[in-house]
C-alpha positions in Angstrom: -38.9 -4.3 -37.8 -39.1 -0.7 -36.5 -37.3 2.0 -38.4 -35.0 4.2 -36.7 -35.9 8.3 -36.6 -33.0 8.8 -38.7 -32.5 5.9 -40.6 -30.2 8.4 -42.6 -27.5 8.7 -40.3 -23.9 8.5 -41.3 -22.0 5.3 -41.3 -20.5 4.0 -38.5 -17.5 1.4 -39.7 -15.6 -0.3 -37.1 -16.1 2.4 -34.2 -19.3 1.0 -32.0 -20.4 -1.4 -29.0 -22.2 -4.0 -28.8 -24.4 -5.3 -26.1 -25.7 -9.0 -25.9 -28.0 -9.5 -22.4 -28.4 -13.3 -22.1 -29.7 -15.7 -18.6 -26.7 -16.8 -16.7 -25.7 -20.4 -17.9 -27.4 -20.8 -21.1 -24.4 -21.4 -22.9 -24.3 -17.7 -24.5 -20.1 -17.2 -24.0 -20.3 -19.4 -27.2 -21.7 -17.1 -29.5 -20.5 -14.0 -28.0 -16.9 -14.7 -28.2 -17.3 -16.1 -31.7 -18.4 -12.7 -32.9 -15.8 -10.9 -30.7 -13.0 -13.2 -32.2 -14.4 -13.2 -35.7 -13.7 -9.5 -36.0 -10.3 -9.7 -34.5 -9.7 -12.1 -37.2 -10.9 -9.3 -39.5 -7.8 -7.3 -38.0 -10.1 -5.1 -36.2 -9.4 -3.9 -32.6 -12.4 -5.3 -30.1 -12.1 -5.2 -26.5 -14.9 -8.1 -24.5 -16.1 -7.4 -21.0 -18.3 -9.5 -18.9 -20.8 -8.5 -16.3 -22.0 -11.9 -15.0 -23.8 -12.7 -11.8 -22.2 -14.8 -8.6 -24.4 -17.7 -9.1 -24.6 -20.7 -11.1 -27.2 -19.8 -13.8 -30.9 -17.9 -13.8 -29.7 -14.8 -13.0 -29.0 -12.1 -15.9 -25.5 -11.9 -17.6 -24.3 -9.5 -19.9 -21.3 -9.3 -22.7 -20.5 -6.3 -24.2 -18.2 -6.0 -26.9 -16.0 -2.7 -28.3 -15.0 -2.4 -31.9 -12.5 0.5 -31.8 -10.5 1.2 -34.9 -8.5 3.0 -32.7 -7.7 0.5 -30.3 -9.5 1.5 -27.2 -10.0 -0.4 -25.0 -12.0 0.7 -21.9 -16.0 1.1 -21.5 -17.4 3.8 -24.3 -20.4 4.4 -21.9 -22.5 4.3 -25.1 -24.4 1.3 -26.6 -25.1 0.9 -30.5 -26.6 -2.2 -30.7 -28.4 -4.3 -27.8 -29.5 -8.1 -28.3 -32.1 -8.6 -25.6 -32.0 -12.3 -25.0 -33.5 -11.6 -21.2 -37.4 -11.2 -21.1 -36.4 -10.0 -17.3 -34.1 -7.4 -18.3 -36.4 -6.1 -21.2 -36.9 -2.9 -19.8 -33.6 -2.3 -19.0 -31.9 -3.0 -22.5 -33.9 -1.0 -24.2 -33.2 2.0 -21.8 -30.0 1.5 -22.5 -29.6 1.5 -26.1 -28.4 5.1 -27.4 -30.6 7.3 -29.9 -30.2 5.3 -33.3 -28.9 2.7 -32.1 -30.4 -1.4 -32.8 -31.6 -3.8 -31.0 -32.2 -7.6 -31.8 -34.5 -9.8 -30.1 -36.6 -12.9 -30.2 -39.7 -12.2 -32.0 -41.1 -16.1 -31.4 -42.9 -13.9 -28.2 -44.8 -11.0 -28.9 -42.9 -8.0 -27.2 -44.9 -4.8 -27.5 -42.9 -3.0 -24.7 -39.9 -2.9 -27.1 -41.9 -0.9 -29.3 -42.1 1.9 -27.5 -38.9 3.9 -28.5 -39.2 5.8 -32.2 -35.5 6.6 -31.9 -33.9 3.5 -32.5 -34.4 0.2 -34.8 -35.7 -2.9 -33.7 -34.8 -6.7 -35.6 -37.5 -8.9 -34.8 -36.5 -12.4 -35.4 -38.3 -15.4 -34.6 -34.6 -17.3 -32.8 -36.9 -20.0 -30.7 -39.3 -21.2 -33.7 -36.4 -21.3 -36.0 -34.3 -24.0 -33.5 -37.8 -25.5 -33.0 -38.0 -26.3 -36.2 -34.5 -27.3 -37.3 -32.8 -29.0 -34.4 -34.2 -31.9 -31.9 -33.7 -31.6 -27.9 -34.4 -28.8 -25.4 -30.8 -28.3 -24.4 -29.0 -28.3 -28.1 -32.3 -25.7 -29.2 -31.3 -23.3 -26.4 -27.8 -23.7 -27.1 -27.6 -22.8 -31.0 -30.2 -20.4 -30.7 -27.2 -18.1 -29.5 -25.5 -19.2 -33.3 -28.5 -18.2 -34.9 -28.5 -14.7 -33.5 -24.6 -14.4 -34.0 -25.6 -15.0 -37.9 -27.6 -12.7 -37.5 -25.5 -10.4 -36.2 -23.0 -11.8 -38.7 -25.2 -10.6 -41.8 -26.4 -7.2 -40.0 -22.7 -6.0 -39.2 -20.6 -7.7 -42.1 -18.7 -10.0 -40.4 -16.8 -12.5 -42.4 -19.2 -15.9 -43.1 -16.5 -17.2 -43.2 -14.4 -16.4 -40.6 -17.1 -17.3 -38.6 -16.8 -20.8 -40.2 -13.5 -20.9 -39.5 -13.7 -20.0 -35.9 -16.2 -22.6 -35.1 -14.1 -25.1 -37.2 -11.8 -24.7 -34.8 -13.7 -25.2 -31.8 -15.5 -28.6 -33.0 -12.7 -30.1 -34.8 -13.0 -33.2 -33.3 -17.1 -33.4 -33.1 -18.2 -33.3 -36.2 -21.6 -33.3 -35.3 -21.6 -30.5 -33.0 -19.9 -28.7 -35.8 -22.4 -29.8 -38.4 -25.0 -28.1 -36.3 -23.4 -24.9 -34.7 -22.3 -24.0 -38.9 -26.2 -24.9 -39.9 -27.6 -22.5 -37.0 -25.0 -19.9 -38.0 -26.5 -19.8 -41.4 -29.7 -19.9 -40.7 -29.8 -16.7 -38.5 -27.4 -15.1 -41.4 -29.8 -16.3 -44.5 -32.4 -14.6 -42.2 -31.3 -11.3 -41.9 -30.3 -11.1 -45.7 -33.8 -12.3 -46.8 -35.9 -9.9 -44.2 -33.5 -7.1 -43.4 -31.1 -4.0 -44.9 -27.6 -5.8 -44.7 -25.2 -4.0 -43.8 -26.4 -1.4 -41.5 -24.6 1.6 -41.6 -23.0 0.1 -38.5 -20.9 -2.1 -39.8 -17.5 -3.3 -39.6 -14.8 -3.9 -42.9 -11.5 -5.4 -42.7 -8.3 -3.7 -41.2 -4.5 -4.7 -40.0 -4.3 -3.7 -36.6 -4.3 -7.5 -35.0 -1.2 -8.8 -36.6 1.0 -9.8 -33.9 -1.6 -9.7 -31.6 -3.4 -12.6 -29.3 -7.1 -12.3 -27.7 -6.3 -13.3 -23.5 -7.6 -12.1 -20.1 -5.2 -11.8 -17.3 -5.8 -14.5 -15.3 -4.1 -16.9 -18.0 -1.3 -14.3 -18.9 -0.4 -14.2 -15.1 -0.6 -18.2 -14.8 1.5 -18.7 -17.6 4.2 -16.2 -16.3 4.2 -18.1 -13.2 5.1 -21.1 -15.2 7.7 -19.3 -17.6 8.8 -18.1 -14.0 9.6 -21.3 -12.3 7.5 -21.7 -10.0 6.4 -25.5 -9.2 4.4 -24.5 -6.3 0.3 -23.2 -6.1 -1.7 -23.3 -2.8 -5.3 -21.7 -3.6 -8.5 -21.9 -2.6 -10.8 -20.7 -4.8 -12.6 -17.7 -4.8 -14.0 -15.4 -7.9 -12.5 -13.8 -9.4 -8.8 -15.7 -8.7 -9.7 -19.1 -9.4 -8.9 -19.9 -13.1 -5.2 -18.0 -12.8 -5.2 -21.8 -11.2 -6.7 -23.6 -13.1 -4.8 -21.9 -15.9 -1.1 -22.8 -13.9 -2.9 -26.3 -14.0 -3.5 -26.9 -17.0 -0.1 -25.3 -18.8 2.0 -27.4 -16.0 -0.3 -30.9 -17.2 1.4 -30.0 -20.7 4.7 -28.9 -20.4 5.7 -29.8 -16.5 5.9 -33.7 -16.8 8.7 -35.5 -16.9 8.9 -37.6 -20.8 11.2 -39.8 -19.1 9.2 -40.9 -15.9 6.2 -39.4 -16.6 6.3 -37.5 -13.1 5.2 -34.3 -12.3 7.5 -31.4 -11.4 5.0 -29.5 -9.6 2.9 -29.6 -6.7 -0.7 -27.4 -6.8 -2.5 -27.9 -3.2 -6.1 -27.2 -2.8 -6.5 -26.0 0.6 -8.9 -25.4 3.2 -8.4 -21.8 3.7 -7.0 -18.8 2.8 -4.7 -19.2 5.7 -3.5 -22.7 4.9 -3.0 -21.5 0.8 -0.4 -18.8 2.0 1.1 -21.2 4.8 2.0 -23.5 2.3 3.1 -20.9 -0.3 5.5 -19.6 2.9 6.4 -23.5 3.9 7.4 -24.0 0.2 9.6 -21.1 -0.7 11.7 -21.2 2.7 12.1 -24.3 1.0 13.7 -23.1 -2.0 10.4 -23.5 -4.4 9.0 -20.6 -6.2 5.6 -20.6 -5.1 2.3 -18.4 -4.9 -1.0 -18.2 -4.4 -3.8 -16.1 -5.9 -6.9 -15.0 -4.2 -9.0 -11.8 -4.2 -9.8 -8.8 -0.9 -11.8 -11.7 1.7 -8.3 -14.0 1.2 -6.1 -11.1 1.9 -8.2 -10.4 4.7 -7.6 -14.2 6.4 -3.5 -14.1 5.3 -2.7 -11.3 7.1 -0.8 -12.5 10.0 0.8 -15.4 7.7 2.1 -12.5 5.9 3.5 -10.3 8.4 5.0 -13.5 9.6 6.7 -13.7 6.2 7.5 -10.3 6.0 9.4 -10.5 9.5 10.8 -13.8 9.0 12.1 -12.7 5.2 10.9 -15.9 3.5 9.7 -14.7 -0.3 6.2 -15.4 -1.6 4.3 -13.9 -4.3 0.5 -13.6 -4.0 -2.1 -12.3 -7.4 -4.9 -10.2 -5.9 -7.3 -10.3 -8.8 -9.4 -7.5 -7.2 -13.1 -7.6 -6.5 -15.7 -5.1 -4.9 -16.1 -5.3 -1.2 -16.2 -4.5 1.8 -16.9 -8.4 3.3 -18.4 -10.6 0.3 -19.5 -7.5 -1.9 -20.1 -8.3 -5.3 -17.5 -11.4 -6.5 -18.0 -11.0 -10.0 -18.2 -7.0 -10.3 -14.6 -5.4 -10.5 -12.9 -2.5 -8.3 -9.1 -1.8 -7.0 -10.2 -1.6 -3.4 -7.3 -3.9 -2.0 -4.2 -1.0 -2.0 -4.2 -0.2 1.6 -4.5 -3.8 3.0 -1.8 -4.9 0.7 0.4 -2.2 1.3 0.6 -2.5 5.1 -0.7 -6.3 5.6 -0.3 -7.7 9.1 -0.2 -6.3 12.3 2.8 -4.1 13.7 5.1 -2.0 11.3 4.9 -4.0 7.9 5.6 -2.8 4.6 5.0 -4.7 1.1 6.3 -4.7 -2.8 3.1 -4.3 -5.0 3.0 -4.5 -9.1 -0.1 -3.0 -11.0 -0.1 -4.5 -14.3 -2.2 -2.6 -16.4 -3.3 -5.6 -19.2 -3.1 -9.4 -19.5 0.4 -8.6 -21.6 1.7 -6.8 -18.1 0.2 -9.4 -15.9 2.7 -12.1 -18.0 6.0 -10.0 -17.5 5.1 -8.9 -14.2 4.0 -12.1 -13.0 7.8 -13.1 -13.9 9.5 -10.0 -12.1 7.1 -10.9 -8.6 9.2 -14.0 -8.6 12.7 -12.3 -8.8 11.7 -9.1 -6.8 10.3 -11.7 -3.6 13.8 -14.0 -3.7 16.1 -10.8 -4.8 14.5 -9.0 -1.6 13.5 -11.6 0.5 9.7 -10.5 1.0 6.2 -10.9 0.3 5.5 -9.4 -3.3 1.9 -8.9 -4.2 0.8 -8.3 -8.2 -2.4 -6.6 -7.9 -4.5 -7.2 -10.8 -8.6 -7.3 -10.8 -11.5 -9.2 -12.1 -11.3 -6.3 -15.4 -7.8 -7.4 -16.1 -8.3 -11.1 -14.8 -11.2 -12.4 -16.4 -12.0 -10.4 -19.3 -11.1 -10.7 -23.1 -8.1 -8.3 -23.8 -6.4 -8.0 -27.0 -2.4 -8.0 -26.3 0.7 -8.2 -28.5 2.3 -11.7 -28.6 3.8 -12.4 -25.5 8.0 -13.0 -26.1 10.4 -14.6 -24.1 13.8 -14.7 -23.5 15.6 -17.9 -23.1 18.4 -16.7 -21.8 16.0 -15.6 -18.6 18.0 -17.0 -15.5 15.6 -16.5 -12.2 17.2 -14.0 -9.9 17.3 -16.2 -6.6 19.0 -13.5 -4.8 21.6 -13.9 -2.0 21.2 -17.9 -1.2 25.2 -19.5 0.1 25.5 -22.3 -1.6 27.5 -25.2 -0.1 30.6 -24.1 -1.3 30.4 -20.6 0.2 29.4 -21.9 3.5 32.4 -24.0 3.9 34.4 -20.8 3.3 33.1 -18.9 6.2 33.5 -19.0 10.0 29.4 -18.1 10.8 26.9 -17.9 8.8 24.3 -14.5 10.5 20.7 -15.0 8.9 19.7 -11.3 9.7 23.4 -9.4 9.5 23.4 -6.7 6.5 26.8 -7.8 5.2 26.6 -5.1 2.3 25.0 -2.2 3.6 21.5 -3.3 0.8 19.8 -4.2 3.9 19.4 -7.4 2.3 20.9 -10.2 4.2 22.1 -13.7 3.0 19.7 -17.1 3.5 20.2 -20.6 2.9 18.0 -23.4 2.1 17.2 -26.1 4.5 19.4 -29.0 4.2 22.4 -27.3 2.2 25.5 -27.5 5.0 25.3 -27.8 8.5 26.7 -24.0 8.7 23.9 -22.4 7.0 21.2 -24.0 9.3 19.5 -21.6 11.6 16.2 -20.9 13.7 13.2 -19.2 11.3 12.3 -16.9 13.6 8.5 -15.0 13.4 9.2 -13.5 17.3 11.6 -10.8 18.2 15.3 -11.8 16.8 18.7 -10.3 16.9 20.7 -9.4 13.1 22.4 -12.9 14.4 19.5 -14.7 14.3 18.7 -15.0 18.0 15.9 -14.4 20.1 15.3 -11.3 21.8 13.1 -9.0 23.5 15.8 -6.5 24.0 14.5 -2.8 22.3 17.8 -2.2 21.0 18.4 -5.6 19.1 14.8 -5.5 18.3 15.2 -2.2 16.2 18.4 -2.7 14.6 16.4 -5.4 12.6 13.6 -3.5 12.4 15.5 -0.3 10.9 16.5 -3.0 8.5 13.8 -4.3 7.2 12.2 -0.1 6.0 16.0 0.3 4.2 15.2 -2.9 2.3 12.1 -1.2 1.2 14.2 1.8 0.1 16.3 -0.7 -1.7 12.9 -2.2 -3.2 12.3 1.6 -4.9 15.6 0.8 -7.0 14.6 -2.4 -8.4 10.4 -2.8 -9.2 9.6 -1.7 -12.4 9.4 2.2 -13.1 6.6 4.6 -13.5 5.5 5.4 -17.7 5.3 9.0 -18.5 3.3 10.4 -21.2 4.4 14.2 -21.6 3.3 16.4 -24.8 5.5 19.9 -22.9 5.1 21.8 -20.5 2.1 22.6 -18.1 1.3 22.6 -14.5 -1.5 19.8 -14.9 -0.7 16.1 -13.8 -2.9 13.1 -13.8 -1.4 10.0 -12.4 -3.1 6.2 -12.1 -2.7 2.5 -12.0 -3.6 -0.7 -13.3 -6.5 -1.1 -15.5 -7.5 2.8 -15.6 -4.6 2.6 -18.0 -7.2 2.1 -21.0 -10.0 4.6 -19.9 -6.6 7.3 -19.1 -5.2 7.4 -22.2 -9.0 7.8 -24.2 -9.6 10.7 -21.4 -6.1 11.9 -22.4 -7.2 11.9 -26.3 -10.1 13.7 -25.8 -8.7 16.4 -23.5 -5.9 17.3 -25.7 -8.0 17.5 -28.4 -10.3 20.3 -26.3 -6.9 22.0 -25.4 -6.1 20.8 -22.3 -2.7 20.3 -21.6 -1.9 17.7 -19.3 0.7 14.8 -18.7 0.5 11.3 -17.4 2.2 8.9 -15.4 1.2 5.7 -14.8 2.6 4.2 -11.6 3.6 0.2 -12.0 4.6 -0.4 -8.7 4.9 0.8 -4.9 6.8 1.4 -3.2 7.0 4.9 -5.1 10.1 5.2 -7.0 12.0 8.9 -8.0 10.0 9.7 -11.2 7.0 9.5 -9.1 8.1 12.2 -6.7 9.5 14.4 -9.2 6.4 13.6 -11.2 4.4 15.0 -8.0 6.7 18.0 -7.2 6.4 19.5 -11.0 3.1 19.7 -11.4 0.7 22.1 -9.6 -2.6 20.0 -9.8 -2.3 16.1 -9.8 -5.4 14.2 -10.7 -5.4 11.0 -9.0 -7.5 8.4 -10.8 -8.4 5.2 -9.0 -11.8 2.6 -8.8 -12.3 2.8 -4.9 -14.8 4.8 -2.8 -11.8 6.2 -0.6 -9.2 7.5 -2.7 -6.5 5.0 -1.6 -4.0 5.6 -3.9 -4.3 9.2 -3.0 -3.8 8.0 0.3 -1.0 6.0 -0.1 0.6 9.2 -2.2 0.1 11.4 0.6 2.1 8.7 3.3 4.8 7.7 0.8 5.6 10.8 -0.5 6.4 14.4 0.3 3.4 15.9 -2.0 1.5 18.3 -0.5 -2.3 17.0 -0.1 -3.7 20.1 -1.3 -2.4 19.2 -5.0 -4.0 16.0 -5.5 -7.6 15.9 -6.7 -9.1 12.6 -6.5 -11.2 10.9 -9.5 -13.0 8.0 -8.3 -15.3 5.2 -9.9 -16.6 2.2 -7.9 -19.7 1.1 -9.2 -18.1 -2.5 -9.6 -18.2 -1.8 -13.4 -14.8 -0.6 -15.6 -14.6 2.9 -15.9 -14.7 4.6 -18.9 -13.0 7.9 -20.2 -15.9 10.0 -19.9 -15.5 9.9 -15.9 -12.0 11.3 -16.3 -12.8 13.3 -18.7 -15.7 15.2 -16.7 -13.7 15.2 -13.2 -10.8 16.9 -15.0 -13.2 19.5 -16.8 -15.1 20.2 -13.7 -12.1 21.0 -11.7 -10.1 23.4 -13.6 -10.7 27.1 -15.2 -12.1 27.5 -17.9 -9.4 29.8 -19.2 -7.7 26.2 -19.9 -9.8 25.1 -22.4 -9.4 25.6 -26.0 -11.5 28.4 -27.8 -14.7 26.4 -29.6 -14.1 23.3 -26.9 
């Protein structure tokens, strides 16, 4: 073991990150969510990201794990304590571990480049020879070699024993002797760091009570099991990182609670297809229909749905489609995160299209809003797109317990049922009967009155078709009031105002977290500035008052372009000159200190606080 420069230095009790750099398909996920769940367990705040390569396995992967007593939950931009478990990313890890910080690693292999920093401590222990020893095959040694360094881990930081017990308890309940030896590795690698090494480290964690009430979930789960709390019996996919398990998620809750007990039949339909194109066709097929259905994909499957969707859009059939957002352009990085997808969404299709979009800022928001896509699509008649990303989707978040209503009744919108037919002379498809710009449908096979001609060419308000200019923009005119009528109904922007001042800073989706740790540290240097965070477009009121009250509007967004500042400056009456774009696209979550900085940089210095 190496000894820190200042082995002296404070305590650090449940406010630290960890980093744990393993090979891609080595079974690692294991151990690192067992230590990220036992200290939730603890009632301690933690926050799990994954950075994992597009391949199988061989390639490095790396988990890195917040413990925030205050409950933040974006990147730090610091590391405390590295376990290098990659011999190829040595020299990297080390690199990256902050000035007295740890770092862990296998000491089986002599390693004499780790030993080159004097400013932080390095744990040496032998994790190979130890499963050598104890446990028979190659695969099970490489496998709880991961629990041995998690004991380790376990002894070095505090964490519960047994918690950790507990945790795997749960996980092997039914194989005994998988349990046997996952709890036997776990105490070796803790009896090891009690017997060689300082335990606890000043970085440590100790029990707290902030994850009562509270569940560990990424959003791709969150958003499938809205879908199913929504209705909807109907998935078309095909798979592509990072959008795939919000399908096999929908899968697996419908296997439980969608069968019939009587007949033992399923009341849901999930279609793998053979495209992008064929997923949204049968999404569209099924909800003209009178399913709910949806599809989730990522940018590339917008990309191939784009005419099905301006055919849906045009035709007014409802669909709801999860863009779990990935960094492009063309195949880019699948498993690396962005929010690169708000112009195509916004405007998909050819001609003059316009489209609902939600940005739920957690797993917890993907759940509700994953339930509102369904009413807003049926309630307007449109394509309504919840555009999450592979941060939300696929990492571990902690959220409050997710509630439900029973009394929920799905807003269908304006479908004639049987009865109502038979009370009218002729039943128009396209006429706006109450001035919403939202005309009345009916589903196929309901009364012989309500049948009609789906039309994706030009068509009249009556449902005929036409190439005649005038007939052709009456609908047309229609379909951008509708949108105004969508501002009155998707889900309203959240402002967080402390008084007056002439600084803005406005954002979506999963820059929620890194937002409101920039807005901590600002105020705390004297900067006053207020916050809205936009949940939907298009742009409701409180966005353009939000815009016209403030003097400076920071515009913080993960894309190279500034497409939310884009959008803002087409949707809205701002002047350009106000906004002032923030932008992080390195595929990686952002973290405060990129807010932070772009704020600081781009306002006088009379602003700040004396001593700041």
């Amino acid at each position: 073991m190496q000894h820190a420069a200042s082995p002296d230095s404070p305590d650090r009790i449940n406010d630290f990150v960890i980093k744990l750099a393993n090979v891609n398909g080595t079974g690692s996920a294991s151990a690192n969510t067992l230590l990220m769940k036992s200290m939730f367990r603890m009632g301690i705040p933690v926050m799990g990201k994954n950075y994992f390569p597009s391949n199988i396995q061989g390639l490095p992967t790396w988990y890195e794990i917040r413990i925030s007593r205050d409950g933040y939950v974006a990147r730090s931009g610091r590391i405390d304590f590295m376990v290098a478990m990659n011999a190829e990313t040595y020299a990297k890890d080390v690199k990256e571990v902050s000035p007295g910080g740890y770092l862990l690693y296998d000491s089986t292999w002599p390693r004499p480049a780790l030993l080159k920093r004097d400013d932080i401590t390095i744990f040496g222990v032998p994790l190979a020879r130890i499963c050598n020893e104890t446990f028979q095959g190659v695969r099970s040694r490489i496998l709880l070699k991961n629990i041995v360094y998690a004991g380790v881990l376990g002894a070095l930081l505090d964490i519960e024993l047994d918690v950790m017990r507990s945790l795997l308890g749960e996980s092997y309940a039914n194989k005994k002797s998988l349990l046997d030896s996952n709890v036997k590795a776990l105490e070796l690698g803790y009896n090891y760091a009690k017997e060689h090494f300082p335990c606890p480290l000043p970085l440590r964690v100790t029990r707290m009570d902030k994850t009562a009430n509270h569940i560990m979930i990424d959003g791709n789960t969150a958003a499938a099991l809205g879908c199913m709390y929504a209705g909807a019996t109907v998935g078309a996919w095909y798979p592509i990182t990072p959008s795939t398990s919000l399908m096999d998620g929908f899968k697996s809750f419908c296997q439980k609670w969608r069968i019939d007990p009587e007949t033992g039949k399923r009341n849901y339909v999930i279609v793998q297809c053979e495209d992008e194109l064929a997923a949204i066709g049968t999404v569209i097929g099924a909800a003209w229909n009178g399913a709910r259905a949806f599809t989730p994909t990522s940018g590339p499957g917008i990309s191939l749905m784009n005419e099905f969707i301006g055919l849906a859009y045009y035709a007014e059939v409802p669909a709801v489609i999860f863009d779990i957002q990935r960094v492009g352009p063309s195949t880019g990085m699948p498993t690396r995160t962005q929010q690169c997808d708000l112009m195509i969404a916004a405007y998909a299709s050819h001609g003059d299209t316009r489209h609902v979009l939600l940005f739920p800022n957690s797993p917890e928001e993907c759940f509700y809003m994953a339930v509102h896509a369904f009413d807003l699509a049926e309630r307007l008649q449109t394509p309504v797109f919840v555009m999450s990303d592979l941060d939300i989707g696929m990492n571990d978040w902690m959220c409050p317990d997710l509630k439900w209503d029973d009394a929920y009744a799905p807003d269908r919108g304006k479908v004639l049922t049987t009865e109502q037919l038979e009370q009218i002379d002729k039943f128009y498809r396209y006429f706006d009967k109450d001035g919403d710009a939202i005309p009345y449908r009916t589903l196929p096979g309901t009364h012989p009155k309500g049948a009609y001609f789906t039309r994706g060419s030009g068509h009249t308000q009556y449902g005929g078709y036409t190439e005649d200019s005038t007939e052709y923009q009456i609908v047309l005119d229609r379909l951008k009031r509708k949108f105004d009528t969508a501002k009155t109904l998707v889900p309203k922007a959240v402002l967080d105002s402390r008084g007056p001042t002439s600084l803005g800073l406005l954002s979506i989706g999963s820059c929620d977290g890194a937002v409101r740790e920039a807005l901590d540290l600002l105020r705390r240097r004297g900067v006053q500035i207020d916050y809205l965070r936009v949940r939907a477009f298009p742009f409701g009121q409180e966005v353009e008052d939000f815009l016209a009250s403030h003097s400076q509007v920071f515009v913080v967004e993960q894309n190279r372009d500034a497409q939310l500042r884009s959008l803002l400056t087409l949707e809205t009456a701002v002047e350009k000159a106000k906004l002032h774009s923030i932008l992080h696209y390195s595929g990686l979550p952002m973290s405060s200190s990129v807010i932070v900085d772009g704020v600081l940089a781009s306002i006088p210095e009379k602003r700040l606080a004396v001593g700041s």
